[in-house]
N, C-alpha and C positions, 0 to 999 in steps of 0.2 A: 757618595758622588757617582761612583758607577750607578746605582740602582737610578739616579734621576737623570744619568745618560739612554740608560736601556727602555726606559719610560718614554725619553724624547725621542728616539729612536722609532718605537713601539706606535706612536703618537700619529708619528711622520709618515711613517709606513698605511696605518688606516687611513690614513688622507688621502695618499694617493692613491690605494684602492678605490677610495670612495668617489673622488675625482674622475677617475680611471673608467667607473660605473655609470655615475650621470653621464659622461662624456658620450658612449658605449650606449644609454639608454635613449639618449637626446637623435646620434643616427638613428636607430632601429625606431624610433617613434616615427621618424621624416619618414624612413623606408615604408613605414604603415601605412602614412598619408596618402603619399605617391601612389600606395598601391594596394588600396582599401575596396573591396568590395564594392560599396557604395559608391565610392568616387567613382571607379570606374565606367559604373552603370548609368554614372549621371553626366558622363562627357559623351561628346557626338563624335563620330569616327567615320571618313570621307575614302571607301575605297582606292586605293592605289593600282593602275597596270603597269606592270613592272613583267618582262616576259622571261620564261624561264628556260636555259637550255636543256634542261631536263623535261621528258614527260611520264608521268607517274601511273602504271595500269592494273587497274585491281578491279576484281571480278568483271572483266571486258569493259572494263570503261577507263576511258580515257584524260587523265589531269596535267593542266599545265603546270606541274610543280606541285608541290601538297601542300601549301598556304596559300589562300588569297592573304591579301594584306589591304587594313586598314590605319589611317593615318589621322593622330589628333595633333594640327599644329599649333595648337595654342599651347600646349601642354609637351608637345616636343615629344609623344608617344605613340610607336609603333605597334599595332597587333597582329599578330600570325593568327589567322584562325584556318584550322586545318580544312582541309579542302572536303574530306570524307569521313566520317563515325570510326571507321575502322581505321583509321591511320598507325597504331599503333599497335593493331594483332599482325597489322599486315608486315611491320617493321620487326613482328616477333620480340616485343619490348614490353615489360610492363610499364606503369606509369610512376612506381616507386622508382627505379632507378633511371627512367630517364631523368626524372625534377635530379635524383640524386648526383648522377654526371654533368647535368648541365648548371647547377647551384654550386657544384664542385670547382668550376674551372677556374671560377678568381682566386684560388689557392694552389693552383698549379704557373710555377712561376714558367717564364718562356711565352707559353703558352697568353697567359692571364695579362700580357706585354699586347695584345692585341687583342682585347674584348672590350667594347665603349661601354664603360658605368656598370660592371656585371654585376655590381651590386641591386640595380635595377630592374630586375628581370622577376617577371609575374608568371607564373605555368600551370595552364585549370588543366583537371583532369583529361581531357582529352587531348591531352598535347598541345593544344594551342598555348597559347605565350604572348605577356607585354612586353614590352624593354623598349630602353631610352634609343630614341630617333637621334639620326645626326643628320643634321640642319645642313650644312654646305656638305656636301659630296657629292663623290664621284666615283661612279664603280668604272672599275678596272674593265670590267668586260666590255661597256660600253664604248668606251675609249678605243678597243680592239675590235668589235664586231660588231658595232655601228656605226665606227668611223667619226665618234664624237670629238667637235675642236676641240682642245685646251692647249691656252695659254704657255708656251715651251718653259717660262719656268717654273711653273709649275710642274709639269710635264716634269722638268728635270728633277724636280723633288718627290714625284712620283716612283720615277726610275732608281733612285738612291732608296726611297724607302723598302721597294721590292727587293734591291739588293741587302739591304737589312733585316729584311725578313727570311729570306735565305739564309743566310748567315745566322741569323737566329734560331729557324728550325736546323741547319746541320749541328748546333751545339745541342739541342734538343736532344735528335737523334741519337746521340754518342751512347745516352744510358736512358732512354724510353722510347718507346714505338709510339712514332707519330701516328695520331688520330683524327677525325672530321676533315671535311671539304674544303678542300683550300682552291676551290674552282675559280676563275677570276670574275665569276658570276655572282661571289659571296665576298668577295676582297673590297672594301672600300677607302680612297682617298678622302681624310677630313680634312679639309682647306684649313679650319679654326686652328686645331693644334698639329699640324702638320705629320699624322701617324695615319699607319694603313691600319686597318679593323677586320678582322671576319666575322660577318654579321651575321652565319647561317648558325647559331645555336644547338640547333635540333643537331646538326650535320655531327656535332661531338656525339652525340649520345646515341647516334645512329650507324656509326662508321668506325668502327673500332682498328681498321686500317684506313688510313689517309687515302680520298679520293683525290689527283690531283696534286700531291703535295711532295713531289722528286726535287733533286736540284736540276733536273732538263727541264723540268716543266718550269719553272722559275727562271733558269737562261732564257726559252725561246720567250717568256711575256717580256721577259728584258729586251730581249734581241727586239722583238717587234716593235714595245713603244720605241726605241733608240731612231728605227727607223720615220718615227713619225717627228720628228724635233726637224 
């Protein structure tokens, strides 16, 4: 009787491995599709201007930020393609650890609480990168320094989320040193699911101390949108 309990047991257990596997194999096959070489090459991608408060200068020349960015909206996919060849001797980075930190972060919990779909993220060798577009947003910075409407409650749901995200990086903080850009040039409102995102990818694997990212710099964006309601 025990040995045909140990058995069913035994039985139960392979199953759910097995389960466990398709299941596990069934994403990672999607993750291909999405972000297969060839798809890639066979979808059309429509420049985006998007201005950066940043300017980037390397060997006397001058960039507005170090992505252009192109956009496929059929498919809801963003590309970074980096502005310059050398993008990455110049950030003193090789290309193993940056795919390494920036493939890492959906396992960094806190953190992983605001990256849209990191599961989705493509990174060719020279640093450029795909990753999942969000459809209704709104960057922050826009909202502050161009004076962009939005709707007050919205607005007010903005303002709580900022205050969440503060809140969020001080418990961060207590036991690891916050990292990447948390400028409000890279902070994005999604209308859909009501969550702020930092969209700047690279900015992790570039910034090993937080550009940007104090609890005053988080008061004054608060203070300011407060004043726009």
């Amino acid at each position: 009787m025990k040995n045909n309990y140990t058995l069913i047991s035994l039985i139960s257990l392979i199953s759910l491995i097995l389960l466990i596997l398709v299941f596990n194999y069934k994403r990672y096959e999607e993750f291909l599709d999405l972000f297969d070489t060839k798809f890639l090459n066979s979808i059309k991608f429509t420049e985006i201007k998007i201005s950066s408060p940043y300017n980037t200068v390397f060997k006397k020349k001058i960039y507005n930020g170090r992505f252009k960015l192109y956009l496929n909206k059929d498919k809801d996919i963003v590309y970074k393609k980096v502005s310059y060849k050398e993008f990455l001797e110049d950030h003193n980075i090789t290309i193993e650890s940056y795919k390494s930190k920036i493939y890492n972060l959906k396992n960094l919990k806190i953190i992983n609480k605001y990256l849209y779909e990191p599961n989705y993220i493509y990174i060719k060798d020279d640093g450029s990168y795909y990753s999942k577009y969000i459809k209704n947003n709104i960057r922050i910075y826009d909202i502050l320094e161009k004076n962009k409407q939005i709707d007050k409650e919205i607005l007010n749901k903005i303002i709580y989320k900022i205050k969440e995200l503060k809140n969020d990086l001080i418990i961060y903080k207590k036991n690891n040193k916050l990292f990447g850009d948390w400028n409000t040039s890279n902070l994005v409102y999604n209308i859909d699911d009501n969550k702020i995102y930092n969209i700047d990818y690279e900015g992790f694997a570039l910034y090993n101390i937080a550009q940007d990212g104090s609890d005053e710099y988080f008061d004054k964006i608060i203070e300011k949108l407060a004043k726009k309601l």
